[in-house]
C-alpha positions as CSV (number, residue, x, y, z in Angstrom):
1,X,-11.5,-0.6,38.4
2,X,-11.4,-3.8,37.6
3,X,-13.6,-6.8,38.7
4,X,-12.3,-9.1,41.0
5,X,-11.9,-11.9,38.7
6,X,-9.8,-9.8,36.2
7,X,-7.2,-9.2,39.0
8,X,-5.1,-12.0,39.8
9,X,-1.4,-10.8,39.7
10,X,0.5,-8.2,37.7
11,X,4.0,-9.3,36.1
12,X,6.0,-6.3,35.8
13,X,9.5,-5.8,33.9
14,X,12.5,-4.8,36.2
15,X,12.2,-0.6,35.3
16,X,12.9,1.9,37.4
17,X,9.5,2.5,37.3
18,X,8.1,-0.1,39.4
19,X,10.5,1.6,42.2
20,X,7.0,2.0,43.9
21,X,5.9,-1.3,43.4
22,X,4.6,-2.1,47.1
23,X,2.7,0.9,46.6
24,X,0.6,-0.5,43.5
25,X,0.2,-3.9,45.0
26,X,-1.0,-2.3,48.0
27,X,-3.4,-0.3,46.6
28,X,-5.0,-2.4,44.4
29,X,-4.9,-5.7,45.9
30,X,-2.4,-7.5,43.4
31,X,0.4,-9.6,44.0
32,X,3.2,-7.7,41.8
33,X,6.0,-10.2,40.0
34,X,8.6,-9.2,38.0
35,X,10.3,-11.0,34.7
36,X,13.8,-12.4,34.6
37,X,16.3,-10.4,33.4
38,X,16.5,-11.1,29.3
39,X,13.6,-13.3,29.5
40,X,10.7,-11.2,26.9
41,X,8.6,-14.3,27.0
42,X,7.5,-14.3,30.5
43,X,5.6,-11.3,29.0
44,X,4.3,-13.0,26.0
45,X,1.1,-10.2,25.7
46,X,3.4,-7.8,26.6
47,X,5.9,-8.5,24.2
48,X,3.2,-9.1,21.3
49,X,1.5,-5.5,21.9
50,X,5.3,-3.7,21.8
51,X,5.4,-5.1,17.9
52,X,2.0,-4.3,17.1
53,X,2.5,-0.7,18.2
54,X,5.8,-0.4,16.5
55,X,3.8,-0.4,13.5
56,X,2.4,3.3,14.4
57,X,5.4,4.2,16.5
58,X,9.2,2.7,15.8
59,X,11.0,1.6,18.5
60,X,12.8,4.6,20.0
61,X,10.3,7.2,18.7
62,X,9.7,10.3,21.0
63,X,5.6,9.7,21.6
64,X,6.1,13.5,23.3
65,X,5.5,14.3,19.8
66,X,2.6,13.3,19.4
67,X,-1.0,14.5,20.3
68,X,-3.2,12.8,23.2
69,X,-5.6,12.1,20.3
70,X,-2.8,10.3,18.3
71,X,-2.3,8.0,20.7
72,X,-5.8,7.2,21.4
73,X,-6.2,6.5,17.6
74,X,-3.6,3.7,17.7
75,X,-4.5,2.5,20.4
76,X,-8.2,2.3,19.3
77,X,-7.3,0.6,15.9
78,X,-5.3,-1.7,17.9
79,X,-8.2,-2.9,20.1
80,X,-10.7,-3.4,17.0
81,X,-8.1,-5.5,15.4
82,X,-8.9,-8.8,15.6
83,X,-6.3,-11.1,16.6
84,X,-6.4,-14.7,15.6
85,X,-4.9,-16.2,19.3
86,X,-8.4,-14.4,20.4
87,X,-10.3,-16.6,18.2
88,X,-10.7,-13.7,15.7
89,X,-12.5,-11.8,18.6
90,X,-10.7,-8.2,18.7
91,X,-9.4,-6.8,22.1
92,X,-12.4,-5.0,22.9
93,X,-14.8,-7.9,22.6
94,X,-13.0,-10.3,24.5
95,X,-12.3,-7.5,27.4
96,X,-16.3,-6.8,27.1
97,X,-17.1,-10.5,27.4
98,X,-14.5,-10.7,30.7
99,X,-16.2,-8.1,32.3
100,X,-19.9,-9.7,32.0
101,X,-18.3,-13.1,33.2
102,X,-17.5,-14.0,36.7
């Protein structure tokens, strides 16, 4: 769970996945928005991780085929990478550093 000051709101694309959205703002306390239709960039992060991963996994890819372990590898690569809007701080460090500051 996350701290309190880490949970402001949760921008959401329109999916039919967020079918149960009341439910999710509900249970964890968040007020839940979603993105114009056709508008990527009020999902900036969003947008930004869907290229990186496209890197390990082209767009349209089944990821059923691969392992649990495969995934975690990406994603673990992708969190040590560091990322020059981050200051050159990776991912990880920067979610570390938000979780000791209030």
């Amino acid at each position: 769970i996350l701290p309190a000051h880490l949970r402001g709101s949760l921008t959401w694309d329109q999916g039919v996945e967020m079918a149960h959205h009341t439910a999710i703002r509900l249970g964890t306390n968040m007020d839940v928005y979603f993105c114009d239709a056709a508008s990527p960039w009020q999902r900036g992060s969003n947008e930004n991780t869907n290229g990186l991963l496209r890197q390990y996994f082209p767009k349209g890819t089944n990821l059923s085929t691969y392992t649990a372990d495969d995934l975690l590898a990406a994603a673990h690569e992708l969190n040590e990478r560091p990322r020059k809007t981050l200051d050159w701080d990776t991912p990880a460090e920067r979610f570390a550093k938000l979780l000791t500051t209030e």
